[in-house]
C-alpha positions as CSV (number, residue, x, y, z in Angstrom):
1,X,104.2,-31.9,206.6
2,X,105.9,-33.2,209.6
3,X,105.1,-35.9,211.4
4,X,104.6,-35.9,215.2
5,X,108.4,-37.4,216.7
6,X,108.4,-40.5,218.8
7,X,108.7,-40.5,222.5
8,X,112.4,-41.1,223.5
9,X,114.2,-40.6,227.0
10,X,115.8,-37.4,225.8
11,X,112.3,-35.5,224.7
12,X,110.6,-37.2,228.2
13,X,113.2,-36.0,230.1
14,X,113.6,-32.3,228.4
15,X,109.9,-32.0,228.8
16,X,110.5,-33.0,232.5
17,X,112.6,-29.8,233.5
18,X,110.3,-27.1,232.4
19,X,109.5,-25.0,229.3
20,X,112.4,-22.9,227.2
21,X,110.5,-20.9,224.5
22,X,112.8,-21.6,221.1
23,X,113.7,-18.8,219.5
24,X,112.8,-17.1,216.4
25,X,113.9,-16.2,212.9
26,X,112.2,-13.6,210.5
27,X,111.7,-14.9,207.4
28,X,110.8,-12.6,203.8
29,X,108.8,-13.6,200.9
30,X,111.5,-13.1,198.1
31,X,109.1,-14.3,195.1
32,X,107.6,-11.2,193.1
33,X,103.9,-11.0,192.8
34,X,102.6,-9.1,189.7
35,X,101.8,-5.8,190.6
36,X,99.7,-3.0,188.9
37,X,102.6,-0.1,188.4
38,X,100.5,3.1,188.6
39,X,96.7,2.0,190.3
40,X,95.6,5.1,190.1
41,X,96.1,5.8,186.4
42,X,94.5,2.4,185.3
43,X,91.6,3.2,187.5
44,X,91.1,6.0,185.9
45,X,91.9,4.8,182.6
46,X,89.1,1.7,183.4
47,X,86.2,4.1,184.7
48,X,87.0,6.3,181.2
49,X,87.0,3.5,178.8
50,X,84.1,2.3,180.4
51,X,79.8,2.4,179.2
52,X,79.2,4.5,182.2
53,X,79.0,8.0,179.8
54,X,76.1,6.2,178.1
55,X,74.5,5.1,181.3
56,X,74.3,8.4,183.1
57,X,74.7,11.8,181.5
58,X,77.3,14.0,182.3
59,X,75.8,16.2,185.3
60,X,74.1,13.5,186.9
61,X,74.9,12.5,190.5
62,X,76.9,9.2,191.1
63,X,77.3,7.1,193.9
64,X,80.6,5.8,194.7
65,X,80.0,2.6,197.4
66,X,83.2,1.8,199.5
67,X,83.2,-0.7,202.1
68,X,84.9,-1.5,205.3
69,X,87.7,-4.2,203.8
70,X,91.3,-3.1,204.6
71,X,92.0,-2.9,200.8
72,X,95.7,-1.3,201.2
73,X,95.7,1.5,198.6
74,X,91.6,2.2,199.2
75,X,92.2,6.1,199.9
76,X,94.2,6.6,196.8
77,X,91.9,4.4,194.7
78,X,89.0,6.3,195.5
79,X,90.5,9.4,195.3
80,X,91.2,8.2,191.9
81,X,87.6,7.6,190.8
82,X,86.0,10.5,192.6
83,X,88.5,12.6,190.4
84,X,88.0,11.2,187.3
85,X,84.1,11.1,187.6
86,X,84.2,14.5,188.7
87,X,86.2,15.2,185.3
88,X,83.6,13.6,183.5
89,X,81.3,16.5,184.3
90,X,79.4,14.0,187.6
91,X,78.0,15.3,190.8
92,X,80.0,12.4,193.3
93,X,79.0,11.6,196.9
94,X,80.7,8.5,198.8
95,X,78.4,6.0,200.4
96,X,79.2,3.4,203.0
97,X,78.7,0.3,201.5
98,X,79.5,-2.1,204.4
99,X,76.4,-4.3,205.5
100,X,76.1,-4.0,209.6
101,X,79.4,-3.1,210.3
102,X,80.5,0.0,212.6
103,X,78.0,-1.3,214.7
104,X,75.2,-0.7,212.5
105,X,75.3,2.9,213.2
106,X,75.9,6.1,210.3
107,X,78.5,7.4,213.4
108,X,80.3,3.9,213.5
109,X,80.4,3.4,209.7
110,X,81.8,7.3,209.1
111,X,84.6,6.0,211.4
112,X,85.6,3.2,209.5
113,X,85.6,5.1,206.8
114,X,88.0,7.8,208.4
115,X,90.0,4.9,209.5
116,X,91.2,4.2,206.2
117,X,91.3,7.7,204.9
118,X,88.2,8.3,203.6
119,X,86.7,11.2,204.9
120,X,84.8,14.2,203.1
121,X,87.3,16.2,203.4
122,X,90.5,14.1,201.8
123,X,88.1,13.3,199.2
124,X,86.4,16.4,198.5
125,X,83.0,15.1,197.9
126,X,79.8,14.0,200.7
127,X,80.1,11.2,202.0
128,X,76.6,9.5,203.4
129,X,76.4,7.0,205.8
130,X,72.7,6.8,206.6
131,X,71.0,3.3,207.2
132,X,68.1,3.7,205.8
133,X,66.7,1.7,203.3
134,X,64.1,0.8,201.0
135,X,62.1,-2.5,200.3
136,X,62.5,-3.3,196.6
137,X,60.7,-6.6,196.5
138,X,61.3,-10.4,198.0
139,X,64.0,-13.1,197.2
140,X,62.5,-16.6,196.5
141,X,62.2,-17.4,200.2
142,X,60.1,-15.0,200.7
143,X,62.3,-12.5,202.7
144,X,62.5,-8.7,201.6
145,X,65.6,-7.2,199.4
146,X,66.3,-4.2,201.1
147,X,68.6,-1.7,199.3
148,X,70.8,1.8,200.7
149,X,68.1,4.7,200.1
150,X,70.7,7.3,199.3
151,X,72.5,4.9,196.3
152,X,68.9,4.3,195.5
153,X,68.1,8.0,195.0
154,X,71.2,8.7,192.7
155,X,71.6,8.5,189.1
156,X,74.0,5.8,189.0
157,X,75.9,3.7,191.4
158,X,79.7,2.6,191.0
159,X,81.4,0.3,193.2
160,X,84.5,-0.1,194.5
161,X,85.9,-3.3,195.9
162,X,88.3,-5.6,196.1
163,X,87.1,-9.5,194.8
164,X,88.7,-12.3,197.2
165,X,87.7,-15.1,198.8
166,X,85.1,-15.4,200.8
167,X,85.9,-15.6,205.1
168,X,82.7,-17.7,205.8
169,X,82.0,-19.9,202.8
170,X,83.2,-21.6,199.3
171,X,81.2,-20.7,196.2
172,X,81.2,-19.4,192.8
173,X,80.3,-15.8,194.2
174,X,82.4,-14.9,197.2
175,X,83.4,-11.4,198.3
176,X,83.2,-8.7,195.8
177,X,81.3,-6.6,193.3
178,X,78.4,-8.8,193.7
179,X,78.2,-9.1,197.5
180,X,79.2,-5.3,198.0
181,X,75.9,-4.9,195.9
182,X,73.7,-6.9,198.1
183,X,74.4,-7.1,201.9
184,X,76.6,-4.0,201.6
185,X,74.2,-1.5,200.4
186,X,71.7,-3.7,202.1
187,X,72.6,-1.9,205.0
188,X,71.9,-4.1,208.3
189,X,68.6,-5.1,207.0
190,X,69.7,-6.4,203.6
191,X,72.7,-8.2,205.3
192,X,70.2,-9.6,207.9
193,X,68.1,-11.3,205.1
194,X,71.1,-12.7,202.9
195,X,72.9,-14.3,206.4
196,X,69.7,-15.5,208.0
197,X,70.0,-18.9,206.5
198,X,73.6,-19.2,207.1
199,X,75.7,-21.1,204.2
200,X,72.2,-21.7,202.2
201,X,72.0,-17.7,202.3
202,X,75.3,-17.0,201.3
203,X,75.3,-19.2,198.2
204,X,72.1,-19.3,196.8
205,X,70.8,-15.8,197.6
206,X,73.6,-13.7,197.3
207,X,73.3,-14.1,193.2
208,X,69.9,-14.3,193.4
209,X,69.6,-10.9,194.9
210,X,72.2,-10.0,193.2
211,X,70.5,-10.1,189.7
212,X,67.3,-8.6,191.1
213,X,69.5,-5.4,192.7
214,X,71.3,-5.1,189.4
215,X,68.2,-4.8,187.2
216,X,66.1,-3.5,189.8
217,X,68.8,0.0,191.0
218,X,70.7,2.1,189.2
219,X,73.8,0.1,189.3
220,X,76.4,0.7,186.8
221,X,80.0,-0.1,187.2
222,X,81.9,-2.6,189.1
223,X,85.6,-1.1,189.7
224,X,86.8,-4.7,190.7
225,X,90.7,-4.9,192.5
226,X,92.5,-8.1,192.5
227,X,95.4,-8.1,195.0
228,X,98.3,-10.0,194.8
229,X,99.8,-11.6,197.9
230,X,101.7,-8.2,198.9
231,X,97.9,-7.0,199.7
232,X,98.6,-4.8,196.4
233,X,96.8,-4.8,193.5
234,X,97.7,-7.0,191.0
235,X,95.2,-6.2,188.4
236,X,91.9,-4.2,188.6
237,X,88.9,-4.7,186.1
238,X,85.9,-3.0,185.1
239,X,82.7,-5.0,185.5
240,X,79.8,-3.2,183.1
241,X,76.3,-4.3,184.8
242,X,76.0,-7.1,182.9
243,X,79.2,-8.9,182.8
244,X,79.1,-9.2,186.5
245,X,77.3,-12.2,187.4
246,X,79.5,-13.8,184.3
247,X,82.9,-12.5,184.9
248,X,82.9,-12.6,188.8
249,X,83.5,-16.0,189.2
250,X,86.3,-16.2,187.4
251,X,87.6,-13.2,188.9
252,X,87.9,-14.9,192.4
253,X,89.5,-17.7,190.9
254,X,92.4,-15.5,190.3
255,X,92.1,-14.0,193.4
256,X,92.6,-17.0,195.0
257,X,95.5,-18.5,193.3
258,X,97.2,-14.8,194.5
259,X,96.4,-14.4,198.0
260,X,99.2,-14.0,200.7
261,X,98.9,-17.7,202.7
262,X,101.3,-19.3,205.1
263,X,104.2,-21.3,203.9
264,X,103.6,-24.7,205.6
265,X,101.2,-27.1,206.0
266,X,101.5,-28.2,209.5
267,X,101.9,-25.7,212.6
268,X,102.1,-26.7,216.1
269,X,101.6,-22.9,217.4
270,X,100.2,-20.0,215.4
271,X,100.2,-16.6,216.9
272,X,98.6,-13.7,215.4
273,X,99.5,-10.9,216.8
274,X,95.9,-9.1,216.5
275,X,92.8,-9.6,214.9
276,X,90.6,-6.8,213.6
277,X,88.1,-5.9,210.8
278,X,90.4,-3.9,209.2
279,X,92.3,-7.1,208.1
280,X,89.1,-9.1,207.4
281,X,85.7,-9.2,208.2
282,X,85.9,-11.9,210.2
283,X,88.8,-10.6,212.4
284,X,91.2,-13.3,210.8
285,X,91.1,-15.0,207.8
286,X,90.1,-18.6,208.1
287,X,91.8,-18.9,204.4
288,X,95.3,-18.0,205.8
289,X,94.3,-20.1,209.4
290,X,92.6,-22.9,207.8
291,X,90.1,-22.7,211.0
292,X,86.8,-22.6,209.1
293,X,84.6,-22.2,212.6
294,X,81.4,-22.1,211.1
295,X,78.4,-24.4,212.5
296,X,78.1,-28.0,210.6
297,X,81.5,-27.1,208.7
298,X,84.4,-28.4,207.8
299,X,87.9,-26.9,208.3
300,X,90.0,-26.4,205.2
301,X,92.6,-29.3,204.4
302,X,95.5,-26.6,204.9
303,X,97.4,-25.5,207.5
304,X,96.8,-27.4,210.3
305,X,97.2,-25.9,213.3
306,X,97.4,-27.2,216.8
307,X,97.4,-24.3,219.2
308,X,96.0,-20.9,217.8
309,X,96.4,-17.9,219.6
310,X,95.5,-14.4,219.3
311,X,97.4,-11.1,221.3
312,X,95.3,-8.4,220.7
313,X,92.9,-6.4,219.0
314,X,93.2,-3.5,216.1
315,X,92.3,0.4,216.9
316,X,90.7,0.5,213.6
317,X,88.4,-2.9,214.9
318,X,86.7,0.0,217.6
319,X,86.6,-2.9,220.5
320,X,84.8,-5.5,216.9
321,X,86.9,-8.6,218.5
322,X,84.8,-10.5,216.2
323,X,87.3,-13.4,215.2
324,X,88.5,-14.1,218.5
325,X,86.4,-17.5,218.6
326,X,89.1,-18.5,216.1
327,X,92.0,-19.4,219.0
328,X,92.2,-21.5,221.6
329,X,93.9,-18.6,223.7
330,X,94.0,-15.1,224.0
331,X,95.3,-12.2,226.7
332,X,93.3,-10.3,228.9
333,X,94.0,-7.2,227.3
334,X,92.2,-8.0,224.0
335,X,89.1,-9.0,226.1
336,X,89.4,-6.0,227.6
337,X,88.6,-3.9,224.5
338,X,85.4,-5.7,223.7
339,X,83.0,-3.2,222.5
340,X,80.4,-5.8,223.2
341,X,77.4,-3.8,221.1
342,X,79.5,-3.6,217.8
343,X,80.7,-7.4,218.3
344,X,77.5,-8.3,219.1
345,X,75.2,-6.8,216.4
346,X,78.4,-7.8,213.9
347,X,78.0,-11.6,215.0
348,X,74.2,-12.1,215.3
349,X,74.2,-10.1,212.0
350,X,76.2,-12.8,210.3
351,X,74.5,-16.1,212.4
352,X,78.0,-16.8,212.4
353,X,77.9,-17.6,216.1
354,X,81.0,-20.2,216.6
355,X,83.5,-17.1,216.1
356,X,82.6,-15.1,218.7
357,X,83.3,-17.7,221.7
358,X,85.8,-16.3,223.9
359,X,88.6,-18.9,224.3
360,X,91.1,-19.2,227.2
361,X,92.9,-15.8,228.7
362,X,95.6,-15.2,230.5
363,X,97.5,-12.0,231.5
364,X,100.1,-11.9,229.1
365,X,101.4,-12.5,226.2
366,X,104.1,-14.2,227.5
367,X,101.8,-16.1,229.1
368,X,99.8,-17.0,226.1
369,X,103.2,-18.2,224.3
370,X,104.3,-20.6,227.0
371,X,100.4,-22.5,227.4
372,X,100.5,-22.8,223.8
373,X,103.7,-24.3,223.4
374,X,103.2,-26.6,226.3
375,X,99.5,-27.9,225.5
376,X,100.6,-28.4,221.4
377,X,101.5,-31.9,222.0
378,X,105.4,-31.8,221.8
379,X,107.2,-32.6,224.6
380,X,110.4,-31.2,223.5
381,X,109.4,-27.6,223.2
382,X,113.0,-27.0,221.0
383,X,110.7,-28.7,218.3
384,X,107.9,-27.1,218.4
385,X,106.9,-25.4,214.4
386,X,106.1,-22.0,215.7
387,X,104.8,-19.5,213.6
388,X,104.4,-15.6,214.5
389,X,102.1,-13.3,211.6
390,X,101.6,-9.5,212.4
391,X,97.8,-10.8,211.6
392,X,96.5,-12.5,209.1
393,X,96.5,-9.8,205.8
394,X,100.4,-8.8,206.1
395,X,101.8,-11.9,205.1
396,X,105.1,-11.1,203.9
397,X,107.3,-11.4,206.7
398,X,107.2,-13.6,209.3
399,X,108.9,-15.3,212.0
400,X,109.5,-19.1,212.7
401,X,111.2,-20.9,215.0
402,X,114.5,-23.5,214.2
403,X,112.2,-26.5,213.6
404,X,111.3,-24.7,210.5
405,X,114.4,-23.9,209.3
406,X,115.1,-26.7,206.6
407,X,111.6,-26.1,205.1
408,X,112.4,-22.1,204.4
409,X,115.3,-23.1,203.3
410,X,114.2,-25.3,200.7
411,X,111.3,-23.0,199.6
412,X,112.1,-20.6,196.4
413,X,109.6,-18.2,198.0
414,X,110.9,-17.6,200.7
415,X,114.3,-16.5,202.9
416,X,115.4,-16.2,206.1
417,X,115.9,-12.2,206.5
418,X,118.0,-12.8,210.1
419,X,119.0,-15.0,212.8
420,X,117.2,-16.8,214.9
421,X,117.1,-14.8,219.1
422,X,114.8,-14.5,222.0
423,X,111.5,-13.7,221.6
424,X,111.0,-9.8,221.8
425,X,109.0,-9.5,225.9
426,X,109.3,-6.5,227.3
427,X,109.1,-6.7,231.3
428,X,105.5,-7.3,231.3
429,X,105.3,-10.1,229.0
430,X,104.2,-7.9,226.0
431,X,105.8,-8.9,222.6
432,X,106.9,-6.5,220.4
433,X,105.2,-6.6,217.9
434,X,105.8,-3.1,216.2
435,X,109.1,-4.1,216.5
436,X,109.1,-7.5,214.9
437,X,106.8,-6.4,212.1
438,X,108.3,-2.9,211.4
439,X,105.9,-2.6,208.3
440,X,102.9,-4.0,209.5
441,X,100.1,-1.5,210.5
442,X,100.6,-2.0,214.1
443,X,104.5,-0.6,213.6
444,X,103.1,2.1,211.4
445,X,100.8,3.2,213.8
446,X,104.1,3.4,216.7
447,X,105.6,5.5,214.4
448,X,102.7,7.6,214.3
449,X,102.7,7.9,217.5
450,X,106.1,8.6,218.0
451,X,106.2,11.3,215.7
452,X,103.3,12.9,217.5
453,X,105.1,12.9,220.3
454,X,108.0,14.0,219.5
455,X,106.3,16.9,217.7
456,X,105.4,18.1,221.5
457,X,101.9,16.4,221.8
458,X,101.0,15.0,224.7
């Protein structure tokens, strides 16, 4: 960590002549996570050597829940499953398993669905994104369990989902099997009774409800994916109905020790360059941020960051700019997308509220980069530890700026992967981020676009 410098003449008197942005240097993760060689095979392989024939007969219908998460190879792991439990003689329909997101609606949650590939026809099977729901009983506080009437209805229930930690909370269940179970085939209702007492919800009912929804439903496979830091599976495990609630917790213990994070400890300026639920569901991760932002919290010991800041929103967050309460400034543009009915009913869902505060905007991001730098408390902006993340899932390239240079170079995860240059602004003050982050989704979706384009669309 490094320590704030001393005031001299020379910083005063740089300080005094107006701001220089430094300039910045991409940097690569060069350490090799493990990775799972063939996802789809194992999957299959899993869901095959699994109990599930002696749970539900061959012929029976099964419901495959899939969430919202941005899990990276989603459309090919489902694919996977729907094939294989198609080849073991089972009628298959896909339901939305995501809580209140897509702004509570079946329209809203068939989009997010689309948005990451999953739609009935690249799947071959139904996909059901009702929100209705039925009352199965009460949790110990004396709120209802509601549960997803269409899983309800079939003859068993699979899920798939990734297990990582949690965006709102620290305990021995976090996100996963378990939680996918219980506020996201809750629908909005369920999810409404496990967040409405905030942390106390979270950890206390979420396996209470839990056990009741996996005795009390047909549920009868976990298809659990562990990602590695790469946002790539690193192992994927089959959770029969009871081993969840045992095996879980160790599951996200793993999970954690993978995850992509940032390289230091202390930043002065952290840009993101959007936010969106396709990277997590709360917009940005406050693991990778170490901004907690949730009501009688604490932050997390690690990174600290000054001066956060956010440029814009996903497509695939539909106007969701939940997350955005995260920085202390933003641009104008990203306001501008607010869909304020889905960020609403998202936030309100979750009680949650802290996160949804809009922070300072200005007009660009230009704009954005020089307040930052100016109000991060170094008054020599050449040594100011800047940090630039496409946002805050796609971790493995970055950019820093030179006071960072001796830490990457004595890191054996990490390399500089060119030289250090001007920050990317167009002539409005836009950064280019496709441009910067070539592999991100943002500079997937400009190629995209491109080759629509150039195909004679218009």
């Amino acid at each position: 960590m490094s320590a704030t410098p001393p005031l001299t003449s020379t910083s005063i008197a740089t300080a005094s002549v107006g701001l220089t942005l430094p300039p910045l240097a991409p940097i690569r993760r060069v350490s090799i996570p493990p990775t799972v060689a063939d996802p789809e095979a194992e999957l299959a392989r899993l869901i095959r050597g699994s109990r599930l024939s002696q749970r539900v007969a061959p012929g029976g219908t099964i419901a495959l829940g899939i969430g919202s998460r941005g899990i990276t190879t989603i459309p090919r792991l489902a694919r996977a499953a729907v094939t294989t439990l198609k080849e073991m003689g089972y009628r298959v329909f896909i339901v939305a398993a995501m809580g209140s997101h897509g702004g509570a609606t079946p329209e809203g949650q068939r989009r997010l669905l689309a948005d990451y590939g999953i739609t009935e026809q690249a799947m071959g099977v139904e996909i059901r994104t009702d929100m209705e729901t039925e009352r199965l009983g009460t949790n110990r506080f004396g709120l209802p369990i509601f549960f997803d009437r269409n899983a309800l209805g079939a003859d068993g229930i699979v899920l798939l989902n990734r297990i990582k930690p949690h965006t709102d909370f620290v305990g021995r269940y976090e996100s996963g099997i378990l939680k996918m179970l219980t506020i996201g085939l809750g629908k909005r209702q369920g999810a409404e009774q496990i967040h409405k007492l905030g942390l106390r919800g979270m950890k206390e009912l979420l396996p209470e409800v839990g056990a009741f929804l996996i005795e009390r439903t047909p549920f009868a496979l976990g298809l659990a994916v562990i990602e590695n830091a790469d946002d790539l599976p690193a192992e994927i495990v089959a959770l029969e109905k009871e081993e969840v609630l045992d095996r879980e917790p160790a599951l996200l213990e793993r999970a954690r020790a993978l995850m992509g994070r940032l390289p230091f400890d202390q930043i002065d300026v952290l840009v993101v360059g959007e936010l969106g639920k396709n990277y997590s569901g709360a917009g940005m991760d406050p693991n990778v941020l170490g901004r907690l932002m949730v009501e009688t919290q604490a932050d997390f010991d690690r990174p600290k960051v000054t001066r956060l800041v956010v440029l814009d929103v996903s497509d695939e967050s539909h106007g969701n700019i939940v997350g955005v309460g995260f920085a202390d400034l933003t641009t104008e543009r990203l306001v501008a997308k607010m869909d304020p009915v889905a960020t609403r009913i998202n936030v309100l869902t979750s009680c949650f509220l802290e996160r949804a505060r809009v922070p300072i905007t200005l007009a660009s991001d230009r704009a954005v980069f020089e307040e930052a730098v100016k109000t991060c408390w170094r008054l020599d902006p050449a040594e100011c530890r800047l940090v630039v993340i496409p946002n805050t899932l796609e971790l493995a390239r970055q950019w820093v700026s030179p006071a960072l240079k001796a830490e990457v170079e004595a890191s054996p995860d990490w390399a500089f992967d060119g030289p250090f240059q001007e920050i990317p602004f167009d002539d409005s003050g836009t950064l280019d981020q496709a441009g910067m982050f070539p592999e991100s989704v943002r500079g997937r979706r400009r190629r995209t676009a491109h080759a629509y384009a150039s195909a004679g669309h218009h």
